[in-house]
Each structure stands twice: as C-alpha cells, then as structure tokens.
N, C-alpha and C positions, 0 to 999 in steps of 0.2 A: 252127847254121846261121844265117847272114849272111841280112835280108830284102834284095833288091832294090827297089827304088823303086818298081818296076812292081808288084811283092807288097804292097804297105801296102794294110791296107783303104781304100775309097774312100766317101767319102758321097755316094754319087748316088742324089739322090732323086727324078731323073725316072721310075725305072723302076720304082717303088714306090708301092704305094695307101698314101695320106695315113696311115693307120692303121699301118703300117708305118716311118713315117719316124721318126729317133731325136730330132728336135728337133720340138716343137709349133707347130702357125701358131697365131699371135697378131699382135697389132696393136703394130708399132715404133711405142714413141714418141721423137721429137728433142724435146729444150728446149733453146729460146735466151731469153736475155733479153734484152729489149725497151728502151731507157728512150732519149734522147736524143742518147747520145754517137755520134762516130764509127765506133768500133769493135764498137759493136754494130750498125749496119747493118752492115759488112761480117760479123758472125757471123753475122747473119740472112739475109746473102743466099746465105751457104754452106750453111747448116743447112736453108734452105729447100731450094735445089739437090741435095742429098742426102738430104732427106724423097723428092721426087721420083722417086726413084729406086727406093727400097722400095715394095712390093706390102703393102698394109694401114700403110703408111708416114704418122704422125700427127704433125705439129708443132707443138708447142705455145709459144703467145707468153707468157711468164712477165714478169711486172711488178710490182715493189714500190716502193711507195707509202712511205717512211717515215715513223714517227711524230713525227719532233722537228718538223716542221712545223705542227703543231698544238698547239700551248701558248699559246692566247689563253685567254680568258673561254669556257665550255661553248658557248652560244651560236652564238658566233664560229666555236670550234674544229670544233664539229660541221658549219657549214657550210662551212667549207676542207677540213671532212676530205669531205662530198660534193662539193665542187667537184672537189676531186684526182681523185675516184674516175671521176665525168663527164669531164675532160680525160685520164684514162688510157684510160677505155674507148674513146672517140672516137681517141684514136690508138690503138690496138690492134686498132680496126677497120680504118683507114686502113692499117695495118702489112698486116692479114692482105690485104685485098682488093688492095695491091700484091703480095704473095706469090704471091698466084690468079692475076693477071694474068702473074706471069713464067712462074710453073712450072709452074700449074695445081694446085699444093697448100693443100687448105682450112686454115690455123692456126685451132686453138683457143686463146682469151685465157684467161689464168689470173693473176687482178690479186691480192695479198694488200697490207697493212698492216705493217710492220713494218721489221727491219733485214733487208736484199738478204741478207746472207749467210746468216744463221741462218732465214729464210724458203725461200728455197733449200734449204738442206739440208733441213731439215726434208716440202718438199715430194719431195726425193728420196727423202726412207725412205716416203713413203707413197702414193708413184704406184707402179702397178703395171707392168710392163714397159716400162722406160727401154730405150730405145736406147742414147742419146746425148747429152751435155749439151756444146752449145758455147756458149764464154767467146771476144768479143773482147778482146787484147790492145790496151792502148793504144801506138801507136808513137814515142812517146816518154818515154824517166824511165822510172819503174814499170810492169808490167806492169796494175795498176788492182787495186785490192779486192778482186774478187772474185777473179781470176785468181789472185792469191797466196792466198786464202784455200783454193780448190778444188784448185791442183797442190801445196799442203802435206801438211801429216800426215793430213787427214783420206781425202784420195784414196785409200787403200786399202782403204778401209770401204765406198765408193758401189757399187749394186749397180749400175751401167752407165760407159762409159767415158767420160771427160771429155777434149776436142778446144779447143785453144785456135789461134783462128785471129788472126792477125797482121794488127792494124788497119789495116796497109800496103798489105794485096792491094787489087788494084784489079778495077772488075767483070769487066772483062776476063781476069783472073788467075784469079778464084775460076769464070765461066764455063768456064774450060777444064778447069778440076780437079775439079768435080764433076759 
C-alpha cells in the first residue's frame, strides 16, 4: 500500500501537552562572529534577525582576540593583552545593545584568546544546544578564513548547521529574508 501525502504522520504539536511532544523545548542558540570586518555586520544583522524570530531564541556575539599580538616584554604583553580584552568587550557591548535596539534580541558576548578558527570550533563541541553558526562571506577574492575553514571537512562533524551569509546583502535584502 502506497501512503498518500495526506497519510504521512504530522508533527503537530499544538494539540499536545508539552510532555507528549517528540522534540524537547530548550533554549536555540545562534553564533555569529563579531570582529571589525564588513561581512560580519552583515552576518550579525541576519543572525540577529533570525534569533528574533525563535521562542527561547539566544544569540550569542563570539569574539577572538588573537594571540600573535602580544609578543612584547611580559609587562607590555600583559597590558595589550588587557587592553584588547577592554576594546573587545566595549564593542561587543555596542554590538549587542545595536542588536536590542533593532530586533529586540539580548546578545550574549563570548570573547576567547586565541586562533578564530580553532576557538571556534572548539567552543562548538562544548556549548550546548547550537542552533546555528553564521559565517560572513567576504564579497570579494576569497570567501575569508573562517568561511573556508567551517564549509570544509570539518562541516560534518558540527553538531548545528553552519549558514554563510553573502557580505553583499544589503540591510534591506537581509530585512526582508529574515
């Protein structure tokens, strides 16, 4: 016997006590990364847009701080390595409370030390219910670091989907799409 369309089970979960439903509420979290370029406001202002949208829906502003920037004298280094850390959080403030202001979505900052890529990953394997990880593409040349590091080999391993948004959209474009 053939199903018809109309015969496939359905997941509707209005009509069921919470305790009944096959998938768990929990708290969606989005990651974007944060840092100066172009193409990461436009990911941030998709990611935010689409935080939005989800019910327990968490965005988190992810920011790495490299370490090759500190190879002075200890002294020295320790106070560039706080400096960084004070001009990351003050823009990651400024990030989130634009965020608030368009969408009405709180971002949570999450600043680490190290290389973007391997930081990254690494805070992938150990947050807990990932939503979504958007990556700005840069719109010209190469798609940027990370973008090639995240849709390579390693993409089949991430336990949430990775969305790479096109440094091109403009607010207008990404407005309408999410």
């Amino acid at each position: 016997m053939k199903l018809k369309l109309d015969d496939e089970p359905r997941l509707n979960t209005e009509d069921r006590p919470a305790s009944h439903r096959p998938m768990k509420a929990r708290a969606r979290k989005i990651v974007v990364v944060v840092d100066d370029s172009p193409e990461s406001k436009v990911a941030l202002r998709f990611a935010a847009g689409r935080a939005a949208h989800l019910d327990g829906g968490e965005l988190i502003l992810f920011h790495c701080i490299r370490p090759g920037e500190f190879s002075h004298w200890v002294a020295v280094a320790d106070r560039m390595r706080e400096e960084a850390h004070e001009e990351a959080a003050e823009m990651m403030n400024q990030v989130a409370e634009r965020m608030h202001a368009y969408c009405g979505v709180q971002g949570r900052s999450h600043i680490v030390e190290g290389e973007p890529h391997e930081e990254l990953a690494k805070f992938m394997t150990e947050e807990e219910d990932l939503f979504f990880l958007f990556l700005g593409a840069n719109t010209e040349g190469e798609p940027g670091p990370l973008v090639d590091y995240f849709s390579g080999p390693l993409v089949g391993s991430f336990k949430c989907p990775v969305g790479i948004v096109p440094g091109s959209m403009s607010r207008e474009e990404i407005d309408e799409m999410v």
